[in-house]
C-alpha positions, 0 to 999 in steps of 0.5 A, spaced: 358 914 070 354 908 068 356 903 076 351 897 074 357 893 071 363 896 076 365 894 084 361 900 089 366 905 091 366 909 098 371 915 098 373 916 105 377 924 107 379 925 114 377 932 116 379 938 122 377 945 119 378 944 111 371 948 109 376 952 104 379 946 101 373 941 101 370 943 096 374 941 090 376 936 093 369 932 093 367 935 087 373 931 084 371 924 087 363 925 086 365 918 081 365 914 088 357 911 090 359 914 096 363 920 100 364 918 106 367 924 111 370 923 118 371 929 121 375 931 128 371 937 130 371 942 125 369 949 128 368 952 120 363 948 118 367 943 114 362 938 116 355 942 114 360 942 107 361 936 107 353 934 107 351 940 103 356 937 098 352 929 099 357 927 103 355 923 109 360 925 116 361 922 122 365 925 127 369 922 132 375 925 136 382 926 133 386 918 133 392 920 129 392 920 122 393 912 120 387 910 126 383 916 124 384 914 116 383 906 118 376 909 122 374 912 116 374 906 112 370 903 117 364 907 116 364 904 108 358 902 106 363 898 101 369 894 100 373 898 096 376 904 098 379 911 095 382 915 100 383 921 099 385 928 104 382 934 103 388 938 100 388 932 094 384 932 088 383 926 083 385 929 076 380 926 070 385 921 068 386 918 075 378 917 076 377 915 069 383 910 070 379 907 077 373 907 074 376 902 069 380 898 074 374 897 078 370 894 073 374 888 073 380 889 079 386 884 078 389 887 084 386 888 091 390 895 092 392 900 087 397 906 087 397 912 084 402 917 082 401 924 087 403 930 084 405 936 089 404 943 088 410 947 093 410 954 092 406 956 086 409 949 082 407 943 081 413 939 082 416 934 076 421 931 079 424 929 086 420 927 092 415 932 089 413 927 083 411 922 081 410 921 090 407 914 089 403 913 094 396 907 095 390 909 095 385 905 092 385 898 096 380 893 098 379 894 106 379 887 107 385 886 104 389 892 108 389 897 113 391 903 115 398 902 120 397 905 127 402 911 125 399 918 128 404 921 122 407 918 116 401 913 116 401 908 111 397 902 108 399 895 109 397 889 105 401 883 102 398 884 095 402 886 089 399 893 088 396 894 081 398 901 078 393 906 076 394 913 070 393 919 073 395 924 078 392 925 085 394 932 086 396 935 093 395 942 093 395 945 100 395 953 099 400 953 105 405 958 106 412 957 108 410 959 116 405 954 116 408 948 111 414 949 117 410 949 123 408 942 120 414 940 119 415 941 125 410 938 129 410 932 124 418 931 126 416 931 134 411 925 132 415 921 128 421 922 134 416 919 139 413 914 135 420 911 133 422 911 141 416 907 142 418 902 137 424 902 141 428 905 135 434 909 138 437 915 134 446 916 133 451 920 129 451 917 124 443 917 123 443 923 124 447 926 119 447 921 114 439 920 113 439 929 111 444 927 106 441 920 103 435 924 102 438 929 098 442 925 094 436 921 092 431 925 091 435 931 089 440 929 085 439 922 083 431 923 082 432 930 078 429 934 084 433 940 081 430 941 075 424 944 079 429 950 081 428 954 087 421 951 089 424 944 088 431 946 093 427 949 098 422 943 098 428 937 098 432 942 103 426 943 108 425 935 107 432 934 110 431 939 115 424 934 118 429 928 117 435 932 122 430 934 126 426 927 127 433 923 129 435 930 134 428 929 138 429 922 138 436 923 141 432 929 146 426 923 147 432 918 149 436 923 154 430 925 158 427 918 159 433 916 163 
């Protein structure tokens, strides 16, 4: 692709033992003038991968998903960052609709609609699709929140839209998407403690049902059948779970 009458891109993606996801992941944003890939100490090659692949690494010790991401960033050579996670690709479309948006921005943050693949489906419907996320951004008009899970990218600006989707493929089994889940809820727990958010009845078994009823029934996530079930009822499971550790986590401090 022509870059002389476009503003220079840096993809950035965070890295811990993704060499079997790595590679598609970067051949989809091979768009950008430069890969930026910030690794946490891989031990299966994932950064010798990443530079085989023209990526350039730098490593650095885990900070979190929010700082790890903001690090990352930091690294750019350019203003203008895609972010990305190794179990993401950039469809066609979506690339071609970043090249276009950055040949004249009208925004300095843009989002983009990410597609989940959940049991073998890719989800049309619920939390599953379109999970609208921002991703293309002007680092020196946003940064990533300090959230170590659950990170978002904060800004002030209006986002502009972009066609397309970014496609979340992460070839997990349910053992290990639940074991995520769980781990993910443990870290939200202490990051809402710290924030000095405390948990009730009410929260506890009323932030599972809103969820359901949003994105399962409002949202149209039963269309997607039995995959579409099991993702939104794991999700309320992770909501559950996350308001019962906050209430364990007040308990114990005591």
């Amino acid at each position: 692709m022509n870059t002389a009458a476009r503003t220079r891109l840096t993809a950035t993606v965070i890295t811990l033992d993704a060499a079997a996801q790595l590679p598609a992941c970067l051949a989809s944003v091979a768009f950008a003038d430069e890969i930026v890939v910030a690794d946490s100490g891989s031990t299966d090659g994932t950064p010798e991968i990443a530079a085989r692949l023209g990526a350039r690494v730098v490593t650095h010790p885990w900070l979190g998903f929010g700082r790890q991401k903001q690090f990352a960033a930091e690294q750019a050579t350019h203003d203008w960052i895609l972010s990305v996670d190794a179990d993401e690709r950039v469809s066609p479309e979506l690339a071609a609709s970043i090249v276009r948006a950055l040949e004249a921005p009208e925004a300095p943050v843009y989002r983009m609609a990410r597609r989940n693949r959940f049991m073998g489906r890719w989800l049309a419907h619920g939390e599953g699709y379109p999970d609208w996320c921002v991703r293309l951004y002007d680092r020196r008009a946003a940064r990533w929140s300090e959230d170590p899970v659950h990170e978002r990218l904060l800004y002030s600006a209006q986002p502009a839209t972009l066609a397309g989707d970014l496609l979340h493929d992460s070839a997990e089994d349910l053992d290990r998407y639940l074991a995520k889940q769980n781990r993910y809820s443990r870290l939200a727990a202490e990051a809402m403690f710290a924030r000095g958010e405390r948990a009730s009845v009410l929260r506890l078994l009323g932030s599972p049902l809103v969820r359901f009823l949003r994105f399962y029934v409002l949202r149209l996530g039963f269309l997607d059948g039995v995959p579409g079930l099991v993702h939104i009822s794991i999700g309320c499971m992770t909501s559950f779970l996350k308001h019962a550790k906050l209430m364990e986590l007040a308990r114990s401090r005591r």
